[in-house]
Every structure is written in C-alpha cells, then in structure tokens.
C-alpha positions as CSV (number, residue, x, y, z in Angstrom):
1,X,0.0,0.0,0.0
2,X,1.0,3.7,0.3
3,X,3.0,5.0,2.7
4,X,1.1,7.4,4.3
5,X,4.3,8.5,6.2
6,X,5.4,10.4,3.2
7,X,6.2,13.9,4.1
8,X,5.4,16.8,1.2
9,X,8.0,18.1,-0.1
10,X,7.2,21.9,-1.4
11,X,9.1,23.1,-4.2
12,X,9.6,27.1,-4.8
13,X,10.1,27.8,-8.3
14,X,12.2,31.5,-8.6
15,X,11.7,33.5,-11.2
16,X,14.8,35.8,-12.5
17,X,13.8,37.5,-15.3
18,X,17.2,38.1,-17.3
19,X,19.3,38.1,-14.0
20,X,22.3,35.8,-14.4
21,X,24.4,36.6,-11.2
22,X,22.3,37.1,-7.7
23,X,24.1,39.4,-5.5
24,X,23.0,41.4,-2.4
25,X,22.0,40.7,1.0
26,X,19.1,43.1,0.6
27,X,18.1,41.4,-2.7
28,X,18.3,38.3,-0.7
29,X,16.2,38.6,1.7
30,X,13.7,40.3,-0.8
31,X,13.4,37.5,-2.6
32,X,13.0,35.0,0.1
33,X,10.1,37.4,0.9
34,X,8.0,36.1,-1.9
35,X,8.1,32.7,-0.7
36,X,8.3,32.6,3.1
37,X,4.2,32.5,3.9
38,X,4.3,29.2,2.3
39,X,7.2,27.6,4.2
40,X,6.0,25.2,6.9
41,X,9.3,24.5,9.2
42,X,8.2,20.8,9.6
43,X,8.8,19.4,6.4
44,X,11.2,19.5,3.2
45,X,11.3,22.5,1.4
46,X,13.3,22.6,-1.6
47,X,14.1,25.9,-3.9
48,X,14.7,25.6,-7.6
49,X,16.7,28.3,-9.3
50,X,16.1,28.9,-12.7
51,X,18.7,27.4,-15.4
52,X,20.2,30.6,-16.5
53,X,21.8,31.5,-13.6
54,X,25.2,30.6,-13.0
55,X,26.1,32.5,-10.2
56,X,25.1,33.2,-6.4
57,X,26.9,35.4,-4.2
58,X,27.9,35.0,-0.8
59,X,25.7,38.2,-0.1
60,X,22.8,36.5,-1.2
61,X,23.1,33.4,0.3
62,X,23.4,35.1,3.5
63,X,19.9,37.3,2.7
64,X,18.1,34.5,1.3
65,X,18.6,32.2,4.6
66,X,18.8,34.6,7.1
67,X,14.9,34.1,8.4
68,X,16.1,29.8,7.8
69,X,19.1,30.2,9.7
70,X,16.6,32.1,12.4
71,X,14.1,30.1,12.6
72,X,15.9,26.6,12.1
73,X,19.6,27.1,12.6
74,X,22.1,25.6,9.6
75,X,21.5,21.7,10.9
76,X,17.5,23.0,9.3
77,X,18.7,24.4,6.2
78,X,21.8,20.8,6.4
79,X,18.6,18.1,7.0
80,X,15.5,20.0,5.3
81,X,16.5,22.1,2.3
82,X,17.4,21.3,-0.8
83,X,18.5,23.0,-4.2
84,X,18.1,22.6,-7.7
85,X,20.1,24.2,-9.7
86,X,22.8,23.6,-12.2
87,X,25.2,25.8,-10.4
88,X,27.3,22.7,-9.5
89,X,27.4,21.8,-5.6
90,X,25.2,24.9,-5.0
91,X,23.7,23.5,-1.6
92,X,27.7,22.7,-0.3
93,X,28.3,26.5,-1.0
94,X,25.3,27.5,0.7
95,X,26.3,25.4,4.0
96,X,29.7,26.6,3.7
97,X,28.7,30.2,3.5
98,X,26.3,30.3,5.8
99,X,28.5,28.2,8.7
C-alpha cells in the first residue's frame, strides 16, 4: 500500500527575469520574501533556481537564509532544504557560506 508517512515536499520555483548573477543581502532577503508565507518548518522544502543563472553570491546566500538560519539554525537548512540548480554543488556552497 501507500505509505502514508510520506512527508510533502514543497518546491519554490524562482523567477529571474534576465538576471544571471544574484548578489546582495538586501536582494536576498527580498526574494525569500516572496516565498516565506508558504514555508512550513516541519517538512522539506526545496528551492529551484532557474537554469540561466550561473552564479550566487555569498551576499545573497546570507539574505536569502537569514529568516532559515533564524528560525531553524544551519543543521534545518543541512537536513531539510534542498537545491536545484545547475550551479554545481550549489547546496555545499550555501552550507559553507552560511557556517
């Protein structure tokens, strides 16, 4: 049968229209503005960036995840969040940055 255990995992789907490099703590945490009503802390959440960009700055790592690192500490953002992107070992950076 189905495992009713299953936990959702939510996907966020940014949207950079013709922005290639994301820089800024401001822009950061403006960003994770538009998703974080829809964030439950108890379950998976996983953010997809968009194809076209190729590069994150240390800046905006710290923005984006500021409220995460808040609310859940880096062992949340280590067990629960995930990346998609094909900046290569994005989610490795993001720990690193943010520890």
């Amino acid at each position: 049968g189905k495992d009713i255990f299953l936990t959702k995992n939510v996907a966020f789907f940014l949207i950079f229209d013709d922005i290639y490099t994301l820089l800024g703590y401001q822009y950061g945490r403006t960003v994770f503005d538009t998703v974080k009503n829809q964030i439950d802390y108890a379950e998976p959440i996983t953010f997809v960036f968009p194809k076209h960009v190729k590069t994150i700055g240390d800046s905006f790592i710290h923005g984006f995840f500021a409220e995460l690192m808040d609310e859940g500490g880096i062992e949340y953002i280590m067990k629960y969040v995930h990346v998609i992107s094909d900046i290569k070992n994005l989610k490795n950076k993001i720990v690193e940055t943010l520890m």
